[in-house]
Structure formats: C-alpha cells, structure tokens
C-alpha positions in Angstrom: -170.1 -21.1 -17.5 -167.5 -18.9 -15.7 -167.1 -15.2 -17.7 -164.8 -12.6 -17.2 -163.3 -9.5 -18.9 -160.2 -9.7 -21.3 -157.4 -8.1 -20.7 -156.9 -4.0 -20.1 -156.7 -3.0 -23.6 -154.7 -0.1 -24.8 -156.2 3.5 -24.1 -157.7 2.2 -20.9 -157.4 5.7 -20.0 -159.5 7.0 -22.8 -163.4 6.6 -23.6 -163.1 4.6 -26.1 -160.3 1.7 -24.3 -163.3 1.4 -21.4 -166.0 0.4 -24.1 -163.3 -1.8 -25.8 -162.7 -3.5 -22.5 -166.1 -4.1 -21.9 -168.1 -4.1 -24.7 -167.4 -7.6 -26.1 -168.6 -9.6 -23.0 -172.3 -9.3 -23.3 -172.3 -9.9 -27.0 -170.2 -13.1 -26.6 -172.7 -13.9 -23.8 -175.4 -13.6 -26.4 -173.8 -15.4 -28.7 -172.9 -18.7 -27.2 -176.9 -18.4 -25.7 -177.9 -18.8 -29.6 -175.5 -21.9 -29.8 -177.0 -23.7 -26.6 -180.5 -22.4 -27.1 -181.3 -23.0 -30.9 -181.0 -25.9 -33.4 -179.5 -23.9 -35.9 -178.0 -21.1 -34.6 -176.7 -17.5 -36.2 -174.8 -14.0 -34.5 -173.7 -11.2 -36.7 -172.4 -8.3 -34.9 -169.0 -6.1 -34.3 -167.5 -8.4 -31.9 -169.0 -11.7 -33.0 -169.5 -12.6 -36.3 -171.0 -16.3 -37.1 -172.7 -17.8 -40.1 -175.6 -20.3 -40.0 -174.6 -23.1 -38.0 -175.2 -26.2 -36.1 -173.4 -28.1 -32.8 -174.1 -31.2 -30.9 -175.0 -31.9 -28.2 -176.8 -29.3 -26.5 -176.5 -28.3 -22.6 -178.6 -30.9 -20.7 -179.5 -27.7 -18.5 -182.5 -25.8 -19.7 -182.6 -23.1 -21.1 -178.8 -22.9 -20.9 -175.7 -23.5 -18.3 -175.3 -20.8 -15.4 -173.5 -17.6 -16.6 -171.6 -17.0 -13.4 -170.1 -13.4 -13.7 -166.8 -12.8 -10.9 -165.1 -9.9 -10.3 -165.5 -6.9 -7.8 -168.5 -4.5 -6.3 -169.7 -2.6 -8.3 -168.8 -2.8 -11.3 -169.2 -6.6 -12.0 -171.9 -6.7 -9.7 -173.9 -4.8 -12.2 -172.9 -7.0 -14.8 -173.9 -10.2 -13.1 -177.1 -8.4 -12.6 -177.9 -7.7 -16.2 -176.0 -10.6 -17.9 -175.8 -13.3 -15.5 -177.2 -15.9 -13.6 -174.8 -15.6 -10.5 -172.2 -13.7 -9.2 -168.5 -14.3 -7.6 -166.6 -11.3 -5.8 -163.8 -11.6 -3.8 -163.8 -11.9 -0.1 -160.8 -10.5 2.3 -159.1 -8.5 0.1 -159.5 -4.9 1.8 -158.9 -3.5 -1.9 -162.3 -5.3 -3.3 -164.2 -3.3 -0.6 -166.1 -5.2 2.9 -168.5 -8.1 2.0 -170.7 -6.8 5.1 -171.1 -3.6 3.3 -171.4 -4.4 -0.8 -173.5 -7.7 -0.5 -176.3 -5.1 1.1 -176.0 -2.7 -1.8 -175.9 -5.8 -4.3 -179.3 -7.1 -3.2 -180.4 -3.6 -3.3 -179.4 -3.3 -7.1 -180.7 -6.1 -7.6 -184.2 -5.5 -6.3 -184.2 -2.3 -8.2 -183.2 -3.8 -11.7 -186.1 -6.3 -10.9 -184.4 -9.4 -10.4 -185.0 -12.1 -7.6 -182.3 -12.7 -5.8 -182.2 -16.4 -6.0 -181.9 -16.1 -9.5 -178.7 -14.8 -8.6 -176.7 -17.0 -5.9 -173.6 -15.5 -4.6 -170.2 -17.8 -4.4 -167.6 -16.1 -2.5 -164.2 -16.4 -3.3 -161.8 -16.2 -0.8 -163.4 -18.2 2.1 -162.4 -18.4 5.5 -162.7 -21.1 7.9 -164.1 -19.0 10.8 -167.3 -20.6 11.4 -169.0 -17.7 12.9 -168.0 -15.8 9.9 -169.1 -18.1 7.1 -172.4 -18.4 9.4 -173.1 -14.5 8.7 -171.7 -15.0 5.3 -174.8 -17.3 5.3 -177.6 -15.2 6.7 -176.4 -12.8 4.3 -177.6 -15.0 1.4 -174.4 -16.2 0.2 -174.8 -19.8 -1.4 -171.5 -20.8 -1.5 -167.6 -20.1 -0.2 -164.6 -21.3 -2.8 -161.8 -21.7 0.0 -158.1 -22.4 -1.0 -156.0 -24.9 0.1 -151.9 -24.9 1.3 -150.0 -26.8 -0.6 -149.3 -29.0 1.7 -149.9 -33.1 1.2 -153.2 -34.7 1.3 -152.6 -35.6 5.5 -152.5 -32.0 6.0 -154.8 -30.4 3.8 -157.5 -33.3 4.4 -158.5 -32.4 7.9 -158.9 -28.9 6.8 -161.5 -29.6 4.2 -163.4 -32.1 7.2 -163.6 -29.1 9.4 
C-alpha cells in the first residue's frame, strides 16, 4: 500500500500546521495494520477513531501488504524508515536533491535506526533509459525504476518498454 501526506494544511508556517501535516500518517498507518493483522480489530485515537470491528478477507500477504512511503530525501526518507517497508523518491528532478548523493545518506540512516536494508527496497521514480545509469542506480541497491511513457500510440511507446 502506497502512503503519502495530505495536503499543506493551513498554518504550515506555524508549529502547530507542521504536526497537523504530519501527524496523522503514522496513526492511519497503525490503524489499517489492526484491520489486516487482527480478527477483530479496534483504534481509538485523535486522528482515528474506530469501534470494535470485523472485515473480510484479510491480505493474503503476511503479516500485512508493503507500506511503500514516496516522497523526497530527507524528510520522507525518515518516514519510510520508521513506518514503512519501502521507500519511492524522485529521481531527476534537481529540486529533490542527487540520487548519487541521498541514497548514501539513506542507507546510512537506515543502518543507524537499525533496519536492514532489504527490508527497505528502493523504487525510483523518474527512470531513465540510460543503461549505464540505471546500471549504477543498481549497484547502488535500488530494486526497481517506475519510468514514464509519451503519449504516443502503442507502435511507438512499445519499443521503448523492449529496450
């Protein structure tokens, strides 16, 4: 399952519109754990609120689906560390930062937090068909590359996705 952040709430300026921006993610993360994880399952907290309940059928992955987390070094690197089981960032855009340099620090953190890194596959968005590149992209442990297509018809976008 694919998470993200809501959208910029007002006050992002201020203290308090940060924790409101962020805040709710790892408790809904939590939440829909108990729903795949237990037969009858029950959340009460600020951000989600749930009596005893039951729902069929359960993930047929154990103990639950992926939680991939996307979004930019550092700051959703660090929640993919502590709330996910992969992580997405954005490859190419010179405002995300250089892959070459955050995927580095991201296995660093997650060494440090006490993670393997496996547990954690990287799928980079924004792929590239440069062979060499998606070669390093490899060494450097990433497990997958999400590419875009043109739209163009199937004759032309075809022999893009056989290269």
């Amino acid at each position: 399952m694919g998470m993200r952040r809501g959208p910029r709430c007002r006050g992002s300026g201020s203290r308090r519109g940060v924790c409101e921006r962020f805040w709710p993610q790892p408790k809904r993360i939590e939440a829909i754990k108990e729903i795949w994880t237990k037969e009858t399952a029950e959340y009460h907290g600020e951000f989600v609120n749930f009596p005893t309940m039951q729902t069929w059928p359960k993930p047929a992955q154990k103990p639950h689906p992926p939680i991939i987390v996307g979004g930019a070094f550092p700051h959703a690197a660090r929640r993919a560390i502590r709330y996910g089981d992969g992580w997405v960032p954005i490859a190419g855009r010179t405002s995300y930062g250089d892959v070459n340099e955050y995927l580095p620090k991201f296995k660093q953190m997650v060494a440090k937090a006490g993670r393997s890194p496996d547990a954690l596959p990287i799928a980079l968005f924004g792929g590239t068909e440069d062979t060499n590149l998606l070669k390093r992209y490899r060494d450097m442990g990433v497990a997958r590359v999400v590419t875009t297509l043109p739209p163009e018809p199937a004759e032309k976008t075809s022999p893009v996705l056989d290269r």
